[in-house]
C-alpha positions as CSV (number, residue, x, y, z in Angstrom):
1,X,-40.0,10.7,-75.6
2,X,-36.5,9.1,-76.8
3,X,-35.0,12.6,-75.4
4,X,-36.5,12.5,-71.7
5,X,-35.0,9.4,-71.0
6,X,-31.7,9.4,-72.7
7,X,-31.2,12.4,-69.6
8,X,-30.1,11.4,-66.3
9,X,-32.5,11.9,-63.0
10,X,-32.2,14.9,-61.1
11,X,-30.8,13.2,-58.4
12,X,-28.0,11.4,-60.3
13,X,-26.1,14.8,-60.2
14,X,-26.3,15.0,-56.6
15,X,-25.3,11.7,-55.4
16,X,-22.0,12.0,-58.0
17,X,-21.3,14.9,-56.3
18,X,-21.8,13.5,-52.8
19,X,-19.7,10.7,-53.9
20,X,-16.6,12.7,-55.5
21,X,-16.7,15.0,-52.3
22,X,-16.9,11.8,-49.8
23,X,-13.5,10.7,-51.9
24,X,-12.0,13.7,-51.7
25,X,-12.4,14.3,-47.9
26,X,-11.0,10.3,-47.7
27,X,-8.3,10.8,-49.7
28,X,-7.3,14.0,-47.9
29,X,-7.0,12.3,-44.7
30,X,-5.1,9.9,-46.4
31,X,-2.6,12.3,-48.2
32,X,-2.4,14.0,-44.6
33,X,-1.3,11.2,-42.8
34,X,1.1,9.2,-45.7
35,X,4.1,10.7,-44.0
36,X,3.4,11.0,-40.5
37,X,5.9,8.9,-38.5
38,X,4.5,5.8,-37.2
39,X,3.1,5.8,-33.6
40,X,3.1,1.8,-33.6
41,X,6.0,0.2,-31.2
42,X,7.3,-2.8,-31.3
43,X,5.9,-4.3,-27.9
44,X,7.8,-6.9,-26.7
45,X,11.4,-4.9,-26.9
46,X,9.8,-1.3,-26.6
47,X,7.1,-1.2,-23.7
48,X,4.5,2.3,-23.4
49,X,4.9,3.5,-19.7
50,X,1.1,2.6,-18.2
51,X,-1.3,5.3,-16.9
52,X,-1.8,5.9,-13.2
53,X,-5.0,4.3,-12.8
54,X,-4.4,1.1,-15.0
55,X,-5.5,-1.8,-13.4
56,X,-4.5,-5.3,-15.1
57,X,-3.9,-8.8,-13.8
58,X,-4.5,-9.9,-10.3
59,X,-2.0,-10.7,-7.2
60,X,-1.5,-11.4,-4.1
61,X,0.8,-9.1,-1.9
62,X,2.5,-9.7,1.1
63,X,2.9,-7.4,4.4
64,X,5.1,-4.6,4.1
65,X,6.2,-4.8,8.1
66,X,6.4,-8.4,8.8
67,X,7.0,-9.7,5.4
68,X,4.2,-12.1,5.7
69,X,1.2,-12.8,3.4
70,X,-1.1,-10.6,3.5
71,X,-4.3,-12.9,3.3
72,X,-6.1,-14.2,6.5
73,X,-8.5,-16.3,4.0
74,X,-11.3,-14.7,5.3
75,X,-12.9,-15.5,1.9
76,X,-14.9,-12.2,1.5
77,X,-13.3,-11.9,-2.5
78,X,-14.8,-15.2,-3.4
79,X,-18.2,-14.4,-1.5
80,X,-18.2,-11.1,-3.7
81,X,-16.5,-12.4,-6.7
82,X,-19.4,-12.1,-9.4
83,X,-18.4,-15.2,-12.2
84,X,-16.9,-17.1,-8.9
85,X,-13.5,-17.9,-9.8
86,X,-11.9,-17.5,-6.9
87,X,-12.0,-20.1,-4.4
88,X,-10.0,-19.8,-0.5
89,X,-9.7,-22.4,2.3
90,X,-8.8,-21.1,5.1
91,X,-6.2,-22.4,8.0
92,X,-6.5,-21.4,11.6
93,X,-3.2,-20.6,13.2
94,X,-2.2,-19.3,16.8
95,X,-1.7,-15.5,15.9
96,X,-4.1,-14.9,13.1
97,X,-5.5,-17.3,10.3
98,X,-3.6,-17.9,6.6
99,X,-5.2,-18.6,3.6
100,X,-4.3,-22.4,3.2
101,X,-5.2,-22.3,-0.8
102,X,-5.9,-19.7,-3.0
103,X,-6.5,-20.2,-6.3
104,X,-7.8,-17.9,-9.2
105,X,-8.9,-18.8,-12.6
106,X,-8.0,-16.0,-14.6
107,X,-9.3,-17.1,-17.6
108,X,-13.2,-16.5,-16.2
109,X,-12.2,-13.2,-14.3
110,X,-14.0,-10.3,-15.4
111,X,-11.4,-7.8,-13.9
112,X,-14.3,-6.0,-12.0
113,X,-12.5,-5.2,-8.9
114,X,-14.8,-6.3,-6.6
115,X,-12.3,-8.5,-4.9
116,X,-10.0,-6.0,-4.3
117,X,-12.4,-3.3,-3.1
118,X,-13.8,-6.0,0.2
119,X,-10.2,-6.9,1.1
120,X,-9.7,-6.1,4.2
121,X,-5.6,-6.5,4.7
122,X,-5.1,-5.1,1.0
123,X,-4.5,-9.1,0.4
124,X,-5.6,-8.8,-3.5
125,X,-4.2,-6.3,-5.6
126,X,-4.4,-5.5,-9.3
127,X,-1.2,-5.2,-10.8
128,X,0.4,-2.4,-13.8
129,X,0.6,-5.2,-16.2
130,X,-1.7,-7.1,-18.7
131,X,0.9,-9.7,-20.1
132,X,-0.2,-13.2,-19.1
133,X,-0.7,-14.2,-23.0
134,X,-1.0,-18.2,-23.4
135,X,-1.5,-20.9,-25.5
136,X,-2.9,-23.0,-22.9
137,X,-5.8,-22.4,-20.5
138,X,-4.1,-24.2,-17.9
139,X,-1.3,-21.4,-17.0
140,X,-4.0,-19.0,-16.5
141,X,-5.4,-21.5,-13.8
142,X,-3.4,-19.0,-10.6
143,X,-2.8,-20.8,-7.5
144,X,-1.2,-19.4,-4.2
145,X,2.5,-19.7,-5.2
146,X,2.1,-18.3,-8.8
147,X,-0.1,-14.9,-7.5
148,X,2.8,-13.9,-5.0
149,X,5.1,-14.7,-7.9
150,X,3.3,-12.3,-9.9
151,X,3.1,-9.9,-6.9
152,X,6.4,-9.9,-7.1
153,X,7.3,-9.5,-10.6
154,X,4.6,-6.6,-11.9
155,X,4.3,-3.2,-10.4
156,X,1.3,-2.4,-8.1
157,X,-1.7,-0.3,-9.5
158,X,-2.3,2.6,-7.3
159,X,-6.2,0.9,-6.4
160,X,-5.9,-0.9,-3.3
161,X,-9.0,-1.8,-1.1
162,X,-8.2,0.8,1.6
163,X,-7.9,3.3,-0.9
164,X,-11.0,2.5,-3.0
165,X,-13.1,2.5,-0.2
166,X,-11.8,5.8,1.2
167,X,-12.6,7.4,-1.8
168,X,-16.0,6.1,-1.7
169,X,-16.8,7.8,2.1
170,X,-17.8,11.1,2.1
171,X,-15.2,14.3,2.8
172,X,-17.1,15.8,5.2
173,X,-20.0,15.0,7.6
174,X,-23.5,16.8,6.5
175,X,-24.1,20.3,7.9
176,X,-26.3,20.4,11.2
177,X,-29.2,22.4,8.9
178,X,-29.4,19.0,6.4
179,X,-29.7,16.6,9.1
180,X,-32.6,18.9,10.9
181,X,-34.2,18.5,7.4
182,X,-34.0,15.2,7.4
183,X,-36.0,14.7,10.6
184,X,-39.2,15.8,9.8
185,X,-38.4,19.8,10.9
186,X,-39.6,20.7,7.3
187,X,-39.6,24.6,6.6
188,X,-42.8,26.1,5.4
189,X,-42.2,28.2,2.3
190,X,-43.0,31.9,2.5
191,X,-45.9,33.3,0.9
């Protein structure tokens, strides 16, 4: 009786040998990658070239032909704006109407685009950057001024309201044979 239980369990000799193998597949990637070079940067000297279709901090942009700002204040991004951090008064003017304060608090933004997407003069861009970092919450409180400042500083992401809601129409119109369908002039299948 002393003999039976001086002997390990069955399964003892299986999890040690689960175990050794899970070390040995850890240590092999480990002894793969010891002297791989480094793919870390040092980011505020060496800056990665952004992807196409990044979209980081907000901004206001002007108009290309006239050089004036692009908002009219019609105060469809703040309508749409889900968390509501964007608020817009608007000033009437003689040729077309300005937005008189615009102000952003991009600490509560949730970067969801939707303000962008229901611009209609391409006012509200997203920009190729993501560097606003701040100790306090109050720089991160954007009014009119400091969005066309940023405008100006960061390079545009390709997603402009235009754009996004071209994408979002369809390429073609539907084929004379679908719309029939849709009417009611329902084919009888053979027998």
């Amino acid at each position: 009786m002393a003999d039976s239980d001086a002997r390990p369990a069955p399964g003892f000799w299986r999890d040690t040998g689960q175990l050794v193998s899970a070390v040995g597949r850890a240590m092999n990637v480990t002894l793969r990658n010891l002297f791989r070079a480094p793919v870390t940067i040092p980011y505020p000297d060496v800056q990665r070239p952004y992807p196409d279709r990044f979209r980081g901090i907000l901004a206001l942009a002007y108009e290309k032909e006239t050089g004036e700002e692009a908002c009219i204040g019609c105060r469809l991004c703040e309508y749409i704006c889900p968390p509501q951090v964007i608020k817009v008064e608007m000033l009437k003017a003689e040729k077309r109407n300005y937005a008189k304060t615009f102000t952003l608090e991009l600490y509560s933004c949730e970067f969801c685009e939707l303000c962008v997407q229901v611009c209609p003069t391409d006012a509200i861009i997203m920009m190729k950057s993501f560097d606003l970092a701040t100790a306090d919450r109050r720089d991160l409180l954007l009014d009119k001024d400091r969005l066309h400042a940023i405008g100006r500083e960061f390079e545009p992401s390709w997603a402009t309201g235009n754009r996004l809601r071209d994408m979002q129409a369809p390429p073609k119109p539907a084929r004379a044979e679908a719309r029939g369908d849709a009417k009611g002039d329902v084919k009888e299948p053979a027998e």
